[in-house]
N, C-alpha and C positions, 0 to 999 in steps of 0.2 A: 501679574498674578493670574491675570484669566487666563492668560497662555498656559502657564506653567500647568495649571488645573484644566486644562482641555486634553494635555499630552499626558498625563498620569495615570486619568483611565483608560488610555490610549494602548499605554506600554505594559497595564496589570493586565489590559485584554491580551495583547501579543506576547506576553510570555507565559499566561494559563498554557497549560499542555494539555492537547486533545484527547480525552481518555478513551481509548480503544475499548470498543463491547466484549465483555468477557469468550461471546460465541466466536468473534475475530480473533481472537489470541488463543482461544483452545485450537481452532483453525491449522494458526501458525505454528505450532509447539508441534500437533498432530502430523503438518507436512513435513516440517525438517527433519519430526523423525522417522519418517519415511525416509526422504533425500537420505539422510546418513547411514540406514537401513542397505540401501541402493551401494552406496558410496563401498561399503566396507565388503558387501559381496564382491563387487569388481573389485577392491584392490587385497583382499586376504589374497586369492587366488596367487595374484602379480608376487607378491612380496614373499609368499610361501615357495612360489617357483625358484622367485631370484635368490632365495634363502638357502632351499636345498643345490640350488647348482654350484655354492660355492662352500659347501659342506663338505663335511666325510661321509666314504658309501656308507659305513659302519654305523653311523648317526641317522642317517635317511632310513638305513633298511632297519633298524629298532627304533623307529616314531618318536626320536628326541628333536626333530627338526618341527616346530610347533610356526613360528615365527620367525625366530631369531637366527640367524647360520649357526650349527654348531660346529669345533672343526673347523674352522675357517681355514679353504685352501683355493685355488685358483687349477687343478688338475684340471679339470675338464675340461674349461677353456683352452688347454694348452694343448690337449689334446683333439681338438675340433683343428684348429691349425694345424696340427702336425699330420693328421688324417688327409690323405687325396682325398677320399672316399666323401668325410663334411666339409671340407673345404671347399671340392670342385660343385657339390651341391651350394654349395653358399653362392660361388662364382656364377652357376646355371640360374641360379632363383633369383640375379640381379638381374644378368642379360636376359631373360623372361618376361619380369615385371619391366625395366624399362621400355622395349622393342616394344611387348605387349601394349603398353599403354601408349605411347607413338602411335602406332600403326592403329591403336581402336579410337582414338582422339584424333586423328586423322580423318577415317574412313568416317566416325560419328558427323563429323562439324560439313564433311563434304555431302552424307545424305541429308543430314538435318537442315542443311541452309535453305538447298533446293526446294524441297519441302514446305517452309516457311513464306514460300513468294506464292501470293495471290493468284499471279501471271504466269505459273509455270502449267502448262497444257499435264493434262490426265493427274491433276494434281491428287484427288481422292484416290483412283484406283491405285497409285505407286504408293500411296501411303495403305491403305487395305493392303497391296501385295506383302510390305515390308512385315503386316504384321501376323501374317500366316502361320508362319514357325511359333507365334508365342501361342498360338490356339493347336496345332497339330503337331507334335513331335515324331521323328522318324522312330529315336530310339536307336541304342548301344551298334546294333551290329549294319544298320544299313550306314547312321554314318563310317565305321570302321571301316567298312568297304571302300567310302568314299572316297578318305586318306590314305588305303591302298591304295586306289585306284589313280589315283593323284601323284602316285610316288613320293609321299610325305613320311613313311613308319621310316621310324627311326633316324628323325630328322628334326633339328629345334624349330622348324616352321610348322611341324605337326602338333606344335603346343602352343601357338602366336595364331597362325592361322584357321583353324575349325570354330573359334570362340571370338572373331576379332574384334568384331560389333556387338553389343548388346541393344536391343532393341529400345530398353526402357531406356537407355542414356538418348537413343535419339531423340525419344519422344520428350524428354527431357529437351535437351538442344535445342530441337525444334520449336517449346512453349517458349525458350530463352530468345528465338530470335526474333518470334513472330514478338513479344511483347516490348523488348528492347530495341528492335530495329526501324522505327515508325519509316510509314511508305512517304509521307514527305521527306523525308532524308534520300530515300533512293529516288525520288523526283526531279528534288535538289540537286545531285550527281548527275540525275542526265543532260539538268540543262545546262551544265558545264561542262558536256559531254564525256562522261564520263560512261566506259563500257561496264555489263554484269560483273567480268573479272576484276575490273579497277576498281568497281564499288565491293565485290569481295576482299580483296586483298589490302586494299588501305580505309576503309570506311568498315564494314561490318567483323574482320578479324579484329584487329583492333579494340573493339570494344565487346570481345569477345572474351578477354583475360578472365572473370569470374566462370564460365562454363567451361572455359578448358582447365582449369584447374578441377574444376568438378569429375569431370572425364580422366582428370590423367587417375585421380586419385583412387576411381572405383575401379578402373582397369588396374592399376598397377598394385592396389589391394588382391584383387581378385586374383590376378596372375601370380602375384607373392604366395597364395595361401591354396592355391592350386596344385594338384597331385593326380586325382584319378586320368588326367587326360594321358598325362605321364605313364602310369598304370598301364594303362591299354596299347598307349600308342610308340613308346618304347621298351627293348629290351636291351641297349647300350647302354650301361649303369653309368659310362663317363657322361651321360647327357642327363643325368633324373638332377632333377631339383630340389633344395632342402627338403622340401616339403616328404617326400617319396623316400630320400633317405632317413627322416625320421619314422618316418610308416614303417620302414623297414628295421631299425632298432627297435622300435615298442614289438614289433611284430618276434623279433628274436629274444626278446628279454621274457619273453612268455613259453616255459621248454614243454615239448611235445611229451605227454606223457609214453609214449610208443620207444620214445627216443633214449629211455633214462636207463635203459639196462644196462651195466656192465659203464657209468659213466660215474667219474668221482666225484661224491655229494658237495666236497671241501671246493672241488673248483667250478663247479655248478654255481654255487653258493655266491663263491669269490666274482664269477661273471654274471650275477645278476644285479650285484651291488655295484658294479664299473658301468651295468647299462642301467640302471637306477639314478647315477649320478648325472650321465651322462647324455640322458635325455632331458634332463632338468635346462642343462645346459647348454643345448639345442632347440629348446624353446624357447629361451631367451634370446639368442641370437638372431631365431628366427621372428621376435617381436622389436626389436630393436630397429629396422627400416623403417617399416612407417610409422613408431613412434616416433622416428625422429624426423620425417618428412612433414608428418601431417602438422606442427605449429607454423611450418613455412607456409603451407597453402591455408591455413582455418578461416584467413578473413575471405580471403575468393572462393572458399569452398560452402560455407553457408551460405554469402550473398548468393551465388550460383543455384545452389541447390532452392533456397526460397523461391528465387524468380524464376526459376524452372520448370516447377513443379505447381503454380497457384493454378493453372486451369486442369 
């Protein structure tokens, strides 16, 4: 019986439920409705796009597309494939973003590493040099000279190469290795002799998977959603990239008032509702890459980005 009466008030204690202060639950109500405030900005936007791109023009261009597709048709879409014109931009704004993010996750991990060693002679000044460019900018027309000069206009290297590096992923890189790579470990390697290359290439790459996933994913965002280099530095339309062909649709769907004389109002009309559609559905396509990249990289791309980033 004493047992039984020792564990009684034992079990009223552990199943009371600990009643939250009213100021902590106003708290909570007040954040989530925030959060969901947040939530529904980002995705009206998303779901009004994907809504009207598989609409009728005729529905878009008199505001019955609120939400829901009205119309439900699949034209546009089928017309982005049957176009050279969005298609070969689809084709250009892959091989961009991939190359792109190669070659700056490349060039990133090989200034960043260096960087990160204690031991490397003029260590501050090359790190001071690297960050020169983020304090003084040339500006538009000396670099354009430069990719003249270079023999790059109108070449896919004139849109890979001028932006290869971004400085902040180094500096990023570089907090990743100095904190993840402890100097006992490259100690360790030497006295199993192992060379700087050897301990690069099988000891510090290696445990490198969360920052280069980091890297691939800011270059190959940034390369994807890229146009004005394009802009400038080509005038071969077979080389522009989605991004510069959709610039160039919204740009045409907007008619010149200078232009409208003696032009029939019915097929004016008729061609604003085909580019009304039709850029709906050139947005989508063009969000549809790294939504569907980014849940393969999310776990190496936060842990990367946190350890990155703490100094």
């Amino acid at each position: 019986m004493s047992v039984l009466a020792t564990r009684r008030p034992r079990e009223r204690i552990q199943s009371r439920r600990i009643k939250e202060p009213k100021s902590d639950h106003a708290f909570l109500i007040i954040n989530y409705g925030v959060l969901a405030l947040f939530c529904l900005s980002v995705l009206y936007p998303l779901i009004f796009v994907l809504s009207a791109s598989v609409s009728s023009a005729s529905a878009i261009n008199s505001g019955q597309v609120i939400l829901w597709p009205v119309g439900f048709n699949i034209d546009a879409y089928v017309d982005i494939f049957r176009s050279p014109e969005l298609f070969g931009g689809l084709l250009n704004s892959l091989f961009y973003a991939v190359a792109g993010a190669l070659i700056g996750t490349a060039i990133t991990i090989l200034a960043a590493y260096p960087l990160s060693r204690d031991d490397l002679p003029f260590r501050r000044p090359l790190t001071f040099f690297f960050l020169i460019p983020t304090m003084f900018s040339a500006g538009i027309i000396p670099n354009y000279i430069v990719v003249r000069q270079l023999g790059l206009l109108d070449t896919r290297w004139a849109i890979i190469l001028p932006g290869a590096m971004a400085i902040f992923n180094m500096i990023v890189t570089r907090t990743f290795y100095q904190i993840n790579i402890p100097k006992e470990l490259l100690e360790a390697s030497r006295v199993d002799g192992a060379s700087d290359f050897r301990f690069f290439f099988q000891v510090a790459l290696p445990l490198s998977k969360p920052i280069i996933a980091v890297n691939l994913l800011f270059y190959g965002v940034t390369q994807w959603n890229s146009w004005f280099s394009a802009f400038l530095y080509l005038t071969n339309s077979d080389l522009y990239p989605l991004q510069l062909v959709l610039r160039n649709i919204l740009a045409k769907s907007a008619p010149d008032p200078a232009q409208l004389s003696g032009v029939d109002v019915q097929e004016l009309i008729r061609n604003r509702e085909l580019f009304d559609k039709l850029k709906y559905a050139v947005i989508v396509v063009a969000m549809l890459p790294p939504l569907i990249v980014y849940p393969f990289v999310q776990k190496h791309f936060v842990k990367g980005a946190l350890i990155g980033s703490l100094k």
